[in-house]
C-alpha positions in Angstrom: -11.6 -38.4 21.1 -11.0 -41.8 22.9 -8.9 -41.9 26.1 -5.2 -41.8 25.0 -3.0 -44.7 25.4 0.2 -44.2 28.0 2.7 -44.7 25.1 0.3 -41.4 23.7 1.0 -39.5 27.0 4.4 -40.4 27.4 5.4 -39.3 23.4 3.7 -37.5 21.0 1.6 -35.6 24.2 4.2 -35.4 26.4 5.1 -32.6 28.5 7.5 -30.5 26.3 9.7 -27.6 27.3 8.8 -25.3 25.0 5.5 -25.6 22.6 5.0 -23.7 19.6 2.0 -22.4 18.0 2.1 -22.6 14.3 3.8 -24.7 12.1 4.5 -21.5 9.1 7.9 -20.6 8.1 8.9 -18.3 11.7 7.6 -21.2 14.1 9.4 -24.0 11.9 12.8 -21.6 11.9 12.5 -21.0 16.1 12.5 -24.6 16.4 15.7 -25.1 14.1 17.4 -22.7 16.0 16.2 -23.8 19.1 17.7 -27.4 19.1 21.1 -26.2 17.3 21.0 -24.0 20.3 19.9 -26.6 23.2 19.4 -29.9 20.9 18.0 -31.4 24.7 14.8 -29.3 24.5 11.5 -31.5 23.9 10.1 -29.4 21.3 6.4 -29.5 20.1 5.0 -27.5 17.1 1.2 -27.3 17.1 -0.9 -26.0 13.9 -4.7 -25.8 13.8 -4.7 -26.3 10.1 -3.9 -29.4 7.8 -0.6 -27.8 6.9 0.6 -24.2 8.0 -2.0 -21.9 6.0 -1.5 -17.9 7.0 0.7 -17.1 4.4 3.8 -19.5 4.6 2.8 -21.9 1.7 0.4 -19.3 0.3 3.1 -16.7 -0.3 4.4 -15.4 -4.1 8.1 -17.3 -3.4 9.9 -14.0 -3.3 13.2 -13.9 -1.6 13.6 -10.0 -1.7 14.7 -7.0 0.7 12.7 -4.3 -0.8 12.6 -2.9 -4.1 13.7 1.1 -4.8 9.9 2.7 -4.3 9.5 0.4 -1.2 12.7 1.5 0.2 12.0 5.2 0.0 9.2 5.1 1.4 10.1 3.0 3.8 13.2 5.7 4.8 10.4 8.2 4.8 8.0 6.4 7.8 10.7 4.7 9.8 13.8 6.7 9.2 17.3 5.5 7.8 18.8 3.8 10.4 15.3 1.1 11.6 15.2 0.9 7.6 18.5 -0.4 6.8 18.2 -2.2 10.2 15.1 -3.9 8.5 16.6 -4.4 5.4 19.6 -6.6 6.9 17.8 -8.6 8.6 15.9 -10.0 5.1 18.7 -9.9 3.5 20.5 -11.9 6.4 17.3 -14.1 6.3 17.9 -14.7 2.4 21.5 -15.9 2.7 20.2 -17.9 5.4 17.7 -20.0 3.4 20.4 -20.7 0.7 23.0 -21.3 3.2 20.6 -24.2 4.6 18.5 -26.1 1.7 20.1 -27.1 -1.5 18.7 -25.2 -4.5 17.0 -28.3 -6.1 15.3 -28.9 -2.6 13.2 -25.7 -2.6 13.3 -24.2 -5.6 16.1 -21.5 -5.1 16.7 -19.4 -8.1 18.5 -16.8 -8.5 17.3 -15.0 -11.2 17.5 -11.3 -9.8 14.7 -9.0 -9.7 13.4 -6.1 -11.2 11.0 -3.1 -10.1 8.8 -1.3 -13.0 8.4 2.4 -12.7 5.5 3.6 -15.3 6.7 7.4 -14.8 9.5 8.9 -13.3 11.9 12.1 -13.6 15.1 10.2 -14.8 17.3 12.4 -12.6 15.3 11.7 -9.2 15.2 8.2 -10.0 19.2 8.0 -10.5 19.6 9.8 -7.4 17.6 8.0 -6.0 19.8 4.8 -6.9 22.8 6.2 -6.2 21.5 6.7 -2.6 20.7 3.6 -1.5 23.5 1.8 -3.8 25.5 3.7 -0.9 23.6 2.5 2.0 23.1 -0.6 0.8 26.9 -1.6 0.1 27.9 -2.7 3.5 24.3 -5.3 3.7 25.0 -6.5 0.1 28.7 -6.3 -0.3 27.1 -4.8 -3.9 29.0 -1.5 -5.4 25.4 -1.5 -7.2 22.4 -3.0 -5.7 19.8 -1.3 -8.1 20.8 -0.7 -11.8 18.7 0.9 -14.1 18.5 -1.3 -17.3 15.8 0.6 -19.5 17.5 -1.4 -22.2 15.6 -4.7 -21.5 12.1 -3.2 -21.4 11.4 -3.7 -25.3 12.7 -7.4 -24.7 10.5 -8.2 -21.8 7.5 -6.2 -23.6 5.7 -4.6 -20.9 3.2 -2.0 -21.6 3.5 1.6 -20.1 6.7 1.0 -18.5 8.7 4.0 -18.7 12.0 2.4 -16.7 13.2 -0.7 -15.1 15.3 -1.3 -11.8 17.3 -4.2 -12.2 18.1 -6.2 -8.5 20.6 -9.1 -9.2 20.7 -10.5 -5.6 17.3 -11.2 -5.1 15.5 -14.9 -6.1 12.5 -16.9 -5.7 12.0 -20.0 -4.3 8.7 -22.8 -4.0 7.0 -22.2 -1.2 5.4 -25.3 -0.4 9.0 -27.0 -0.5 11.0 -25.0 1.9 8.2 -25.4 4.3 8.2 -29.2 4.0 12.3 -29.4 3.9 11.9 -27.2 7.1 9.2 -29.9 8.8 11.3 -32.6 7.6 14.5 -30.7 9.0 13.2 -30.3 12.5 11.6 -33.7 12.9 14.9 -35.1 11.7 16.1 -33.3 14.7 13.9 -34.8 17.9 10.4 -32.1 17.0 7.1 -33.1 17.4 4.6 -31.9 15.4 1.1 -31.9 15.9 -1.6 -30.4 13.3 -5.5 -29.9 13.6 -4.5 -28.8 17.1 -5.9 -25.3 17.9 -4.5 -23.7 21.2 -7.4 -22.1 22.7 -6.3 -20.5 25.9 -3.8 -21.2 28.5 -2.7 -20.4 32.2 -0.2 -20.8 34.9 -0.2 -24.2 36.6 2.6 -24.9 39.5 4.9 -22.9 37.5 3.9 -24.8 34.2 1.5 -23.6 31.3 -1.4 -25.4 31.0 -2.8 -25.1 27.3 -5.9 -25.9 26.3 -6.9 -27.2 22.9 -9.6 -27.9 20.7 -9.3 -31.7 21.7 -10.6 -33.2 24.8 -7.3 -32.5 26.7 -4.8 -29.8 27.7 -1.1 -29.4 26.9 1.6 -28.7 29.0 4.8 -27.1 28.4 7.7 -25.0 30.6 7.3 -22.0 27.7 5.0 -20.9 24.9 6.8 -19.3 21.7 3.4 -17.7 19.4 4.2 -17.3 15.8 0.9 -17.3 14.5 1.7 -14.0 12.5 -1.9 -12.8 12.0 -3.9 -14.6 14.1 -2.1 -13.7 16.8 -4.3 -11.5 18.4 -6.2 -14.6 19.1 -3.9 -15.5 22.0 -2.5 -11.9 22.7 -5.0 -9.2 22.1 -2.7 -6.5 23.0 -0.5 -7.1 20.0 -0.2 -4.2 17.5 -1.4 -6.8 14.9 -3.7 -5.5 11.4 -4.4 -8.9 8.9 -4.1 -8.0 5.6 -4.6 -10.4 2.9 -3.0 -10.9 -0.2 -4.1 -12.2 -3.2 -2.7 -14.5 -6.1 -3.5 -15.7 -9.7 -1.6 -18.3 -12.0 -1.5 -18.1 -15.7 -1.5 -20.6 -18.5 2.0 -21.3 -20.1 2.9 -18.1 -21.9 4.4 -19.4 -25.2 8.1 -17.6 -25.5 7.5 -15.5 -22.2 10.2 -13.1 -22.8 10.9 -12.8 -18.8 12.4 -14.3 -16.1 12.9 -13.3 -12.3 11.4 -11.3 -10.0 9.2 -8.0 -10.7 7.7 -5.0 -8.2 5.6 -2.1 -9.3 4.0 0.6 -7.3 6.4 0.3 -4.2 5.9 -3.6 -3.9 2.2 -3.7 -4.0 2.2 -5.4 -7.1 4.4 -8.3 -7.6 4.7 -11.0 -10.2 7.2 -14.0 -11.2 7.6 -16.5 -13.6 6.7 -19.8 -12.4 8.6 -21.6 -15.5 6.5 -20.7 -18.5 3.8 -19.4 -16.3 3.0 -16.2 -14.6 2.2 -15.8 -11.2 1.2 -12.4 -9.9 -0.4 -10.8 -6.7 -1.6 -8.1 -4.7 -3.6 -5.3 -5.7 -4.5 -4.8 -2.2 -3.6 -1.2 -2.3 -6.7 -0.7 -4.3 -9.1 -2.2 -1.6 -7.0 -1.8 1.6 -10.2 -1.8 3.8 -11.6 -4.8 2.0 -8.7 -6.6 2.2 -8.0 -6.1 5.9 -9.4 -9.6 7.1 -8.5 -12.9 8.0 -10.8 -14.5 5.4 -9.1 -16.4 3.3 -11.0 -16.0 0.3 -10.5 -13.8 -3.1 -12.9 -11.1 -4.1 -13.6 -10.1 -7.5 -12.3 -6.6 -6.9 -8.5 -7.7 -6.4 -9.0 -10.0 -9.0 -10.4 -7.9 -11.8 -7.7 -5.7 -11.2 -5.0 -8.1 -11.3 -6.3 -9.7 -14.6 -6.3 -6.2 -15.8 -2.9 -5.3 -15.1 -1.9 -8.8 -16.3 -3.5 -7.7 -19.3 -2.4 -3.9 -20.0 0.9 -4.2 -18.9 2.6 -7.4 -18.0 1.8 -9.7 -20.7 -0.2 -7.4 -23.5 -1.2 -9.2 -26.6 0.0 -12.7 -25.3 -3.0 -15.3 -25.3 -3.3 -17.0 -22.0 -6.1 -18.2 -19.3 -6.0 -17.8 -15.7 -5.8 -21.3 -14.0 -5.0 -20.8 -9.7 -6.3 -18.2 -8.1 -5.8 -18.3 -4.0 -5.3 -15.7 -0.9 -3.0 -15.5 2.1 -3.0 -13.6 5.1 0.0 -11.3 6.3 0.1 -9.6 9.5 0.9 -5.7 9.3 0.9 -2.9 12.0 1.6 0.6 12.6 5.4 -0.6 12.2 7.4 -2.7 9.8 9.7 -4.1 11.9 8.6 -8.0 13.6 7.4 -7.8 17.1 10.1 -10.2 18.8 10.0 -10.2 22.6 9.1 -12.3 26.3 5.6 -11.3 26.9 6.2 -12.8 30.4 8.3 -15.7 32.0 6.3 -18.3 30.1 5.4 -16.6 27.0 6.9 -15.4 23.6 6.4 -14.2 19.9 7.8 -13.7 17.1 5.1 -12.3 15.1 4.3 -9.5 12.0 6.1 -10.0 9.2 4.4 -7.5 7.6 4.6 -9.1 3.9 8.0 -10.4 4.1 8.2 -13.7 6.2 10.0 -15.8 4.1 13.0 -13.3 4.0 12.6 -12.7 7.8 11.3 -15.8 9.2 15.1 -17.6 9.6 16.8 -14.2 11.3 13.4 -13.9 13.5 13.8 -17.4 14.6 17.1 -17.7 15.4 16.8 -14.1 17.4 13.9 -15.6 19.3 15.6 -19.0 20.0 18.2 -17.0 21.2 15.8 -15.0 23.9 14.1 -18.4 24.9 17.3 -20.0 25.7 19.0 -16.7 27.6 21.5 -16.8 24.6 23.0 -20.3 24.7 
């Protein structure tokens, strides 16, 4: 790279107070909240990609907080009180979104959502509602959160299905838009951001970070905020970081697609949308967890084959269609669902494993780690 200019070194290379590393849904939140909290800051976002890759724009567009199955077995691992803690915070995070960007401008629809249970004791599962309709009421404001609506399974003509969860406050949004209204947001506001710039190390210099890139010069910056999700191990090897990707396919319109919404099965691990006449499903990964525990960002034909064949069998039997997208995304998992949030030192932060749900948690992660970086401002 040629030598840069002074008008280089004195703006878009400047010095900044606090540099981020990745431009994905957390990093571009952090620096929201940053400059709403200290709007003086020079802020710089850095991304090694073309566009933030992980899993922000590469995501379903679910705005949920867990369906039933996920949620008890989430009360199971964690316990009640870190579950419901976890489930404010995406439901927080939701209201957040919606609060911020007009509906038009990303997306946002609020079409509800539903979870399929193929086989279920009818008793347990109403219990089971009536539990966490309780525990639920003071996140939601909801008398019901989860509402069994067997009723609309002939109409939505799924195969196997033996009962349906109905979620009315949960939507879906575009991806791809609400990360560009966020880019747009925060360069409106004074942020620099800087892509194909891959931070590959850094240390202390006269009480400054030095980072080095994979460009002929370093950065400098007062603090470093990681939100690099999965790859942050790359820059903190200590992290209690696992990649796990996740993988997608798009249909053909559907003529008359009898559905519309949001949809879980087998305690979230399946999840599929309309995308207007079109469906768009994922995961699978459950079926290959080893296999899919990697930051390659490629699709195998094992996830695939099983997601055509559940498309098949159960979401959309008898309807003629052909499979036009298929793509990947990596999460960040861990022994723990709850994001890693914290000063590593002095200099250095993250806000990091979103374990499958960033775009809920990304807004409520950034503002809490805005809020650290800034000593509560």
């Amino acid at each position: 790279m040629p030598h840069l200019s002074i008008w280089e070194k004195e703006s878009f290379f400047a010095p900044a107070d606090i540099l981020i590393a990745g431009s994905g849904l957390v990093g571009l939140w952090s620096a929201y909240y940053l400059k709403k909290k200290a709007p003086a800051l020079s802020i710089t976002i850095v991304d090694r990609g073309l566009i933030p890759t992980g899993a922000s724009t590469r995501n379903a567009g679910f705005a949920c907080f867990g369906s039933l199955t996920e949620l008890v077995s989430g009360i199971r691992e964690m316990g009640e009180d870190q579950l419901l803690e976890l489930v404010e915070l995406r439901y927080k995070g939701i209201k957040k979104i919606g609060k911020t960007f007009g509906k038009k401008t990303i997306g946002f629809e609020k079409e509800g959502g539903y979870e399929l249970i193929a086989a279920a004791d009818s008793n347990l599962l109403r219990s089971q509602i009536d539990t966490f309709n309780r525990l639920l009421r003071k996140i939601t404001g909801q008398q019901k959160t989860f509402r069994l609506q067997d009723e609309k399974l002939r109409h939505f003509g799924f195969a196997g299905i033996q009962h349906l969860i109905a979620n009315p406050a949960e939507a879906q949004l575009h991806s791809g838009k609400l990360c560009q209204a966020l880019l747009s947001l925060v360069q409106s506001m004074g942020v620099t951001v800087l892509n194909n710039t891959e931070i590959t190390g850094y240390e202390k210099v006269n009480g400054h970070l030095l980072l080095h890139t994979n460009h002929s010069f370093p950065l400098t910056a007062s603090q470093l905020l990681i939100a690099t999700n999965a790859f942050a191990r790359q820059l903190l090897p200590q992290l209690d970081i696992v990649p796990a990707r996740g993988q997608v396919l798009v249909t053909s319109p559907v003529e008359g697609l009898p559905f519309q919404g949001s949809f879980h099965y087998d305690e979230g691990y399946y999840y599929f949308r309309n995308l207007g006449e079109r469906v768009l499903l994922g995961g699978a990964r459950n079926k290959a967890i080893e296999q899919e525990t990697t930051e390659e960002m490629d699709i195998s034909t094992t996830i695939q084959q099983e997601l055509e064949r559940f498309l098949r069998e159960t979401v959309l039997p008898g309807r003629h269609y052909t499979i036009e997208h298929r793509w990947s995304g990596i999460m960040a998992m861990g022994s723990e669902k709850m994001p890693i949030v914290k000063a590593v030192n002095d200099h250095i932060f993250c806000a990091v494993r979103m374990s499958g749900m960033g775009v809920a948690l990304a807004p409520v992660v950034g503002e809490k780690v805005a809020a650290l970086m800034t000593g509560g401002l």
